[in-house]
C-alpha positions in Angstrom: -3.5 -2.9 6.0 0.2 -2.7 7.1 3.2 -5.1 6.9 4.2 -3.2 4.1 7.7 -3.2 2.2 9.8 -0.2 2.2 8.8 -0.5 -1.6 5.5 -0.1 -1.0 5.7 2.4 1.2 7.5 4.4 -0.7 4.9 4.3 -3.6 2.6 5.6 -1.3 4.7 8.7 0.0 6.0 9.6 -3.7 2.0 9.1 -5.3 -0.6 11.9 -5.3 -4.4 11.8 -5.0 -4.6 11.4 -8.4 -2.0 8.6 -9.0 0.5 10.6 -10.3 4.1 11.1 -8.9 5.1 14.9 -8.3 8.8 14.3 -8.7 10.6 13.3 -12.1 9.4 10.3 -13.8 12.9 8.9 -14.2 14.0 9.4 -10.0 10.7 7.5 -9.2 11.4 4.9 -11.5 14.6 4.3 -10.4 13.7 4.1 -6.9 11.2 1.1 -7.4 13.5 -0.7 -9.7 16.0 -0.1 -6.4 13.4 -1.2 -4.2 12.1 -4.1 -5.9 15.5 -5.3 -6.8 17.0 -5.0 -3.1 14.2 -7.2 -1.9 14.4 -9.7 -4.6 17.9 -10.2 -3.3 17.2 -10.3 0.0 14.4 -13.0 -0.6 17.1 -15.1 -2.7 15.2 -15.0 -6.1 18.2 -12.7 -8.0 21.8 -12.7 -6.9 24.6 -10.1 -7.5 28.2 -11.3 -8.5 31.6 -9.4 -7.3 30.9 -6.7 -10.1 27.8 -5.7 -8.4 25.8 -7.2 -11.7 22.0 -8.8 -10.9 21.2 -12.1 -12.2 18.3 -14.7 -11.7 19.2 -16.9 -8.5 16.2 -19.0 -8.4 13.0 -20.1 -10.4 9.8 -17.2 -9.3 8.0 -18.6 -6.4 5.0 -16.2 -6.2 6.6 -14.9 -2.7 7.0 -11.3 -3.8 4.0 -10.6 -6.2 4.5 -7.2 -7.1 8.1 -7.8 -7.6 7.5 -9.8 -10.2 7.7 -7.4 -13.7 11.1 -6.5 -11.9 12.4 -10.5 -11.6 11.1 -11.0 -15.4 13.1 -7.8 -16.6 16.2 -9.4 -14.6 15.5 -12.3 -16.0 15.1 -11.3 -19.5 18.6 -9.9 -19.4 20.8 -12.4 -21.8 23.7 -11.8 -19.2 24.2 -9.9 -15.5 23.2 -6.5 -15.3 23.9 -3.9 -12.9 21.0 -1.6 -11.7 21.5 1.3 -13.5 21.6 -1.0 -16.7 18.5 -2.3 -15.5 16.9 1.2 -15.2 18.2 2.6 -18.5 17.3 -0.5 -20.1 13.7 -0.1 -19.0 11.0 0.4 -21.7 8.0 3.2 -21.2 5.7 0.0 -20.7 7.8 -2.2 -18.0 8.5 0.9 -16.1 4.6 1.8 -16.1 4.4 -1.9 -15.5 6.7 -1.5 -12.4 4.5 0.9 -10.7 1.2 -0.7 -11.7 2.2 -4.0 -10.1 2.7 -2.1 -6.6 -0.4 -0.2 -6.7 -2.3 -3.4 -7.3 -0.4 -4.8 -4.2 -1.7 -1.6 -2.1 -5.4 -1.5 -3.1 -5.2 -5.5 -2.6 -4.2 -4.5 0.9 -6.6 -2.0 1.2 -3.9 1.0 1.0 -4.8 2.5 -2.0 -7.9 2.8 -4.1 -8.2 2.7 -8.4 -8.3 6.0 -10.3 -8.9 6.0 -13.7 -6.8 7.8 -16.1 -7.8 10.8 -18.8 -7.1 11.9 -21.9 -4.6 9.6 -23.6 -3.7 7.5 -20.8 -7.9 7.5 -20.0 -7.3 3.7 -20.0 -4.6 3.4 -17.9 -5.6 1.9 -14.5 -3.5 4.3 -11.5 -3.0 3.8 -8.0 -3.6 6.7 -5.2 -2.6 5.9 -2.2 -5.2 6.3 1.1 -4.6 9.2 3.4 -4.2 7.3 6.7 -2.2 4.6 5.2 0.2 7.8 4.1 0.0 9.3 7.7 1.3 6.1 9.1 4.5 5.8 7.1 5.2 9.2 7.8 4.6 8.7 11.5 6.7 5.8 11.9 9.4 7.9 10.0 8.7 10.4 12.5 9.0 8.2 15.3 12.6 6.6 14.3 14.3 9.4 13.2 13.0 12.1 15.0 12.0 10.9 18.3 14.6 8.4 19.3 12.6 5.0 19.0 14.4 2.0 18.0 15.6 2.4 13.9 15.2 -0.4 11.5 16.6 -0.9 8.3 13.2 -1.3 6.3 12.5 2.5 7.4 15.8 3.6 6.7 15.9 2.2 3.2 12.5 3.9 2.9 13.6 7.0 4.2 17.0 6.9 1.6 14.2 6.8 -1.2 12.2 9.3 -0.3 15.3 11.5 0.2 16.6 10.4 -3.2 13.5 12.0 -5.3 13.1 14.9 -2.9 10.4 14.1 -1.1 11.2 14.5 3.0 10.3 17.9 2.4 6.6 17.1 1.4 6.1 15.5 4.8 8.6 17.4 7.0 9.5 21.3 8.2 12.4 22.6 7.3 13.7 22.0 10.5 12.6 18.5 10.7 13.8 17.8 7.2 17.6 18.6 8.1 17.5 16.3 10.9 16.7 13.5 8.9 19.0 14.3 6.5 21.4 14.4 8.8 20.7 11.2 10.5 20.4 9.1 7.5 24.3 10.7 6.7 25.1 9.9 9.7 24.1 6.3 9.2 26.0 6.0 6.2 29.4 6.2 7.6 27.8 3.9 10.5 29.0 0.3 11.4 25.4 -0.3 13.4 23.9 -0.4 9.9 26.0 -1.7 7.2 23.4 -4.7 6.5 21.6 -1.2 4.2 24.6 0.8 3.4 24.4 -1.1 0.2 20.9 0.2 -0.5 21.8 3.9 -0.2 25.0 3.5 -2.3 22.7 2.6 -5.3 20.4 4.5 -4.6 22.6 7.5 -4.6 24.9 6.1 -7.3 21.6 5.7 -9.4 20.5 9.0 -8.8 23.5 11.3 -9.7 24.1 9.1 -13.0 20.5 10.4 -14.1 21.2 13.6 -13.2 24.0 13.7 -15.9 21.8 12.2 -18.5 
């Protein structure tokens, strides 16, 4: 357990008990394809041109594993694509095979367990996420943004996502919930932390384009 991505973690904050996510299908989707293609780039395998298109930078070197349906969709792509070409142009199967790959990653790691589906999808292998693995994302979020210890960029990235799809809420009072808010606007007009202003300006470009579809 630990040494988790922000990707990761965010699976395991936006899955239930039952491998489901309680927000919409297309805001969690979005998110991983943000995660997954933020870290590809910051691990050199994709690069993005001055139109803020994503292309395949180097051949897959097995260093990101659950990245790896997210490198093959880039990949795939017969020219540059920007991320919210990449999300619109996933299929019902890549973007099930987005979320699968993580949840592998996490039971692997020991930070989430197999479910097994019912009904139609009774076939369908899902991921729920272990309680105390949950409780310690949350309480390092706690302890950065609410408590004054030092603030990395991994949790803020996190944090953005969670934000994005609604979720601070889930974990947070009221109270507690506007100050996080509030700090992660705070960052965004921020010099100390332009290495991830990049990251929340997808994510929230991402997220109000699906709103409007």
């Amino acid at each position: 357990m630990g040494n988790l991505s922000f990707t990761q973690e965010y699976y395991l904050c936006a899955v239930n008990s039952k491998g489901n996510s309680p927000i919409d299908g297309g805001e969690f989707t979005a998110c991983l394809v943000i995660g997954d293609t933020m870290e590809l780039l910051s691990r050199g395998l994709i690069a993005k041109d001055e139109k803020d298109r994503f292309s395949v930078a180097k051949p897959w070197d097995g260093s990101l594993p659950y990245a790896k349906p997210m490198y093959d969709l880039i990949a795939s792509a017969k020219k540059p694509r920007k991320a919210p070409d990449l999300f619109f142009g996933l299929k019902l199967k890549e973007a099930g095979r987005l979320s699968s790959s993580i949840g592998a990653s996490l039971a692997e790691s020991g930070d989430a367990h197999e479910v097994g589906g019912k009904g139609l999808f009774k076939d369908k292998t899902k991921y729920a996420p272990e309680p105390e693995a949950v409780s310690r994302v949350i309480e390092k979020i706690r302890a950065e943004f609410l408590e004054d210890g030092p603030m990395t960029d991994e949790t803020v990235c996190l944090t953005a996502l969670l934000d994005a799809g609604g979720l601070i809420r889930h974990y947070f009072s009221k109270v507690e919930s506007q100050t996080v808010k509030s700090r992660l606007k705070e960052i965004r007009t921020s010099e100390t932390y332009s290495a991830v202003k990049e990251v929340l300006e997808t994510i929230a470009a991402l997220i109000v384009i699906i709103a409007v579809h």
